[in-house]
C-alpha positions as CSV (number, residue, x, y, z in Angstrom):
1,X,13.7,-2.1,-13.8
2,X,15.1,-3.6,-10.6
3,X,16.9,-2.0,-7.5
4,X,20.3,-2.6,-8.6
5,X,20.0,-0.2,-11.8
6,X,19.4,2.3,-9.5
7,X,20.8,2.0,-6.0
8,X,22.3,-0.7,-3.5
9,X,19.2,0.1,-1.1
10,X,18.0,-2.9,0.8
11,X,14.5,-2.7,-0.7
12,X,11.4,-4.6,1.2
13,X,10.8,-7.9,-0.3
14,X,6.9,-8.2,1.4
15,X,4.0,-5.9,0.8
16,X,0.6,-5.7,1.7
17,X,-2.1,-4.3,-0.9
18,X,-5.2,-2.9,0.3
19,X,-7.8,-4.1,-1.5
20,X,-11.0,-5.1,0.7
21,X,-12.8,-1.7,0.2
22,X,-16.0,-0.8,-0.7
23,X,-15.3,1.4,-3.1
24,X,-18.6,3.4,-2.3
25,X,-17.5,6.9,-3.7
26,X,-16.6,5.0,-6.7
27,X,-20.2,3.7,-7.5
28,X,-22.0,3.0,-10.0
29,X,-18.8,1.3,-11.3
30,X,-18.1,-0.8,-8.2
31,X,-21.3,-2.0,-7.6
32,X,-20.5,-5.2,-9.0
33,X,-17.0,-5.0,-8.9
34,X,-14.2,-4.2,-6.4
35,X,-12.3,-0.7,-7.0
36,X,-8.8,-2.2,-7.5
37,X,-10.4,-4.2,-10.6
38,X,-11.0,-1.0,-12.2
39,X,-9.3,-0.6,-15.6
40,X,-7.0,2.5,-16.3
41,X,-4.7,2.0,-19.6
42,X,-6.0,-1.4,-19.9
43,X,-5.2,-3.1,-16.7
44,X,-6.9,-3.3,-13.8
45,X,-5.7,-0.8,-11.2
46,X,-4.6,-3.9,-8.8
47,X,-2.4,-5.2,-11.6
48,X,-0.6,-1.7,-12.1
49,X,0.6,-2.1,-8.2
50,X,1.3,-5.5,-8.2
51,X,3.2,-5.0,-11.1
52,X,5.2,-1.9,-10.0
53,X,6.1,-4.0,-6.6
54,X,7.6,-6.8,-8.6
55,X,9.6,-4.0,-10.4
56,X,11.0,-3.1,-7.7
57,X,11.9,-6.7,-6.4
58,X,9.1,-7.6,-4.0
59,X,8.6,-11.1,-4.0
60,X,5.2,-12.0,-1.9
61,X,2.3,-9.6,-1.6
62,X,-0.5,-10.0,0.5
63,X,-3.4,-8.9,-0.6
64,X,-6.8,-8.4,1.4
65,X,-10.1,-9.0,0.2
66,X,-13.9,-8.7,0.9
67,X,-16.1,-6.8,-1.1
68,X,-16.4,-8.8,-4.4
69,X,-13.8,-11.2,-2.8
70,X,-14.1,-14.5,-5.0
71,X,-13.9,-11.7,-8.5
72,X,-10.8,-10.5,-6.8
73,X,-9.5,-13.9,-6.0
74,X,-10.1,-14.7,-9.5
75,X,-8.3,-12.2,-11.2
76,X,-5.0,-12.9,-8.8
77,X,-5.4,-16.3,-9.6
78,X,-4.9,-15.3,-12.9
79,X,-2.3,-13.4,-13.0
80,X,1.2,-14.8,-14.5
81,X,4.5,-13.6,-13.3
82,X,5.2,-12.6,-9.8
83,X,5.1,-11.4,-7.4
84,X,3.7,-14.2,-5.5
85,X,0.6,-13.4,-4.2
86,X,-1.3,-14.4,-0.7
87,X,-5.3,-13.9,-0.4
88,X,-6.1,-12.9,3.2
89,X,-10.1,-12.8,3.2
90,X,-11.8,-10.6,5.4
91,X,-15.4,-11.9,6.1
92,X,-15.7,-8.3,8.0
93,X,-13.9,-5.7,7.4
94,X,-10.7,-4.6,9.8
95,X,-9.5,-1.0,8.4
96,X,-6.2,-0.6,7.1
97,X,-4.1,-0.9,10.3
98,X,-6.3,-3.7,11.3
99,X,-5.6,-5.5,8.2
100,X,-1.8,-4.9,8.3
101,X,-1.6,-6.2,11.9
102,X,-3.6,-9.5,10.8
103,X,-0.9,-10.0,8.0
104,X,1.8,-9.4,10.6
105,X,0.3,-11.7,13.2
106,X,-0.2,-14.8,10.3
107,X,4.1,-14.0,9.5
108,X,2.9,-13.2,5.7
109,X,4.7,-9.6,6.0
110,X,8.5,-11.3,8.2
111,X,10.5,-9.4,10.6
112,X,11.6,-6.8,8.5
113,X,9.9,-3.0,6.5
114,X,7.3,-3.5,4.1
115,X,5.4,-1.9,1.3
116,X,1.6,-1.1,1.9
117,X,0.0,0.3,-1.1
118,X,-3.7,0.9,-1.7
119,X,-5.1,-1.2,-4.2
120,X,-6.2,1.6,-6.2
121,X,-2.9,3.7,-6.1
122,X,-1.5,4.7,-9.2
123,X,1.1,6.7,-10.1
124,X,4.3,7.1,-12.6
125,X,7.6,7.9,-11.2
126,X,10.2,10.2,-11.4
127,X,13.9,9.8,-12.3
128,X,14.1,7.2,-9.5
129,X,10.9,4.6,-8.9
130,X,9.0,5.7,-5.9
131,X,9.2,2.9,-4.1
132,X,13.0,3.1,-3.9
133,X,12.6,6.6,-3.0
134,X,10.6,5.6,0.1
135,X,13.4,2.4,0.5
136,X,16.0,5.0,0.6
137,X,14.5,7.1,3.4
138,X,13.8,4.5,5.2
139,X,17.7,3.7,5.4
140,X,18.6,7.0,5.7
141,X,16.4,8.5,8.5
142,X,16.6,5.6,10.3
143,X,12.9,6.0,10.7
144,X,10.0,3.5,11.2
145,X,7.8,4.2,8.4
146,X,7.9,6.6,5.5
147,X,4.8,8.0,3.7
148,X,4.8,9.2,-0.2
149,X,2.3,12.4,-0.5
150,X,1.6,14.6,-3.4
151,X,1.2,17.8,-3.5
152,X,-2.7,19.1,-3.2
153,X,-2.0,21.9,-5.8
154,X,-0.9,18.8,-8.3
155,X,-4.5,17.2,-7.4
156,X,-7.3,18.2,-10.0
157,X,-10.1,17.3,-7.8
158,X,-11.1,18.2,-4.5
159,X,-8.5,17.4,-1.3
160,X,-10.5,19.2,1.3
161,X,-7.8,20.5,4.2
162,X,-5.3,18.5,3.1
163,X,-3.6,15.5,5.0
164,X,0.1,16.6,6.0
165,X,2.5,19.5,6.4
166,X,6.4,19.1,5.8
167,X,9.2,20.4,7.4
168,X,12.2,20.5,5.5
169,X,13.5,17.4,7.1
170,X,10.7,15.5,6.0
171,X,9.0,15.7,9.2
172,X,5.2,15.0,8.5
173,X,2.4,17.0,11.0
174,X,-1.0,17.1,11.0
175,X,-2.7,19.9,10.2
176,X,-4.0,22.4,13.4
177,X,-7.7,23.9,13.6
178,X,-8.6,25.6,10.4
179,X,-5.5,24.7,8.5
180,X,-4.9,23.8,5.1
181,X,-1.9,22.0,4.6
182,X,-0.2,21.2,1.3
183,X,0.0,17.7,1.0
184,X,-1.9,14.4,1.0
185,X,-1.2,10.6,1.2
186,X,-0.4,9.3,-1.8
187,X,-1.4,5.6,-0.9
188,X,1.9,4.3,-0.9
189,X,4.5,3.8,2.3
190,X,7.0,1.2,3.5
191,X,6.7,0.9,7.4
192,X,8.7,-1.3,9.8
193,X,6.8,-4.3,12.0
194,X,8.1,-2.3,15.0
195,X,5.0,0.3,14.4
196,X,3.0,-2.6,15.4
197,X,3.0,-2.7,19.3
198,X,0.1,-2.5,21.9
199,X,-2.8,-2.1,19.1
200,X,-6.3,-2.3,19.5
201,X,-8.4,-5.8,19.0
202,X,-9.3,-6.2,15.1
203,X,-10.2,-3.0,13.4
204,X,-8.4,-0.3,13.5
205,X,-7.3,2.2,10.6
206,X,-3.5,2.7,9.9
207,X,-3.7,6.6,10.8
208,X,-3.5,5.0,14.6
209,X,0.2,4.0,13.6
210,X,0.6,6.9,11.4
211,X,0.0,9.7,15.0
212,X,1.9,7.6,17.0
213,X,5.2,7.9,15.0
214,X,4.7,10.9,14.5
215,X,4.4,11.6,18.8
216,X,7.4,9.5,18.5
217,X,9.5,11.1,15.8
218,X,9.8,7.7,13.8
219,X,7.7,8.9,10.9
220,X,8.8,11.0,8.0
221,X,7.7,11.4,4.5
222,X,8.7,12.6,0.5
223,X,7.3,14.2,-1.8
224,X,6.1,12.3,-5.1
225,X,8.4,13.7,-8.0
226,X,6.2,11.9,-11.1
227,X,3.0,12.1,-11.6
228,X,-0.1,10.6,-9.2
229,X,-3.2,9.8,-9.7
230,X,-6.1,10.8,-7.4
231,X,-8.7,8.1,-7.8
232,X,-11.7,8.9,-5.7
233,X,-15.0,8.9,-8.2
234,X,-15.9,8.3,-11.5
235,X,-15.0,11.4,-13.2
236,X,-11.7,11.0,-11.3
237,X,-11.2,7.9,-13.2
238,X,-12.4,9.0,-16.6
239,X,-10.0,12.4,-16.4
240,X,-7.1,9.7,-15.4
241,X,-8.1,8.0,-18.5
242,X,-7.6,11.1,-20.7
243,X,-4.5,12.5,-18.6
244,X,-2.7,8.7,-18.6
245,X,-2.9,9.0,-22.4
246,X,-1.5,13.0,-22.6
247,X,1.3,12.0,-20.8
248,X,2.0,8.6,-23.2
249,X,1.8,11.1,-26.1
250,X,4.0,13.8,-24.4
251,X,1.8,16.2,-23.6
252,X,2.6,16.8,-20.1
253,X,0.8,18.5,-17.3
């Protein structure tokens, strides 16, 4: 279950999980709870990541909070088992990239790549754990940042235009006017602290660093080889429910 079973890769030993949302396409069910404390296979979706990041050798998370912050707080509080975890409260919200920064700026996230995973990712891997996937890329591109995206034909619900292309390099793009492009974020990526230059004050969303790469060819991408999860509403959660038990019983999609 660690690294070493798999490859020598230096694999990031900080993360940052997203989980100060307000989960509003997710309601009625997050009304009074915060979407990563959503259950799927009988954990909460926050403990699935966590849990997967300590798989892979990650020792401190950081983990954001704000809507239903001291329910959040709680349930890390309760958790046994690593990784270790660090609560960075937002009283208003700063977007994804905004959080990051903050975590960067407080030296919670070190000099070095690091995981950032939506707190209501989920996902089974392949032949080789996705976030070693991303680990190795990172290596071997001697890129900045990698994304993970799944493929929108893999994706039962809706996906609108789509997020990225893909060259065969793994080159991401966005799409042009009127495109539809194959892929979308997955929610999980490993990025390097040198992304983090010359930002905005406070809030800002991570797609900021995501377009500069990109303008600066230090971005790239894979492709998810297990199965994902697209978590957006209710009945995405409920057909998650029914398709997470298929797959324990073999029945693949």
């Amino acid at each position: 279950m660690t690294q070493t079973a798999f490859s020598p890769v230096q694999v990031p030993r900080t993360a940052m999980l997203l989980a100060a949302g307000l989960g509003t396409r997710m309601r009625p069910l997050t009304v009074k709870t915060a979407k990563p404390l959503l259950p799927l296979g009988g954990r909460a979706l926050l403990d699935h990541a966590l849990d997967r990041l300590a798989d892979a050798g990650v020792e401190t998370v950081v983990v954001n909070t704000h809507w239903q912050a001291e329910t959040v707080e709680a349930h890390l509080a309760a958790r046994t088992g690593g990784p270790a975890v660090i609560v960075q409260r937002e009283d208003s919200l700063r977007d994804t990239g905004g959080a990051v920064a903050s975590a960067l700026a407080a030296g919670h996230l070190g000099q070095d790549p690091f995981y950032v995973i939506n707190g209501d990712a989920f996902w089974l891997d392949g032949p080789i754990p996705a976030l070693l996937r991303l680990a190795s890329a990172l290596e071997i591109e001697t890129a900045k940042g990698v994304l993970l995206l799944q493929r929108t034909t893999q994706v039962a619900s809706a996906t609108g235009a789509g997020d990225f292309a893909l060259d065969v390099w793994g080159h991401p793009r966005r799409p042009t006017e009127h495109e539809q492009v194959p892929y979308i974020y997955a929610g999980i990526q490993i990025l390097s602290p040198d992304l983090f230059q010359d930002l905005p004050p406070d809030r800002f969303s991570l797609n900021l660093i995501w377009d500069r790469a990109i303008a600066a060819d230090t971005l790239r991408a894979i492709v998810h080889d297990g199965v994902w999860f697209h978590l957006s509403t209710p009945p995405d959660l409920a057909r998650a429910e029914v398709e997470l038990r298929e797959h324990a019983a073999g029945n693949r999609r």
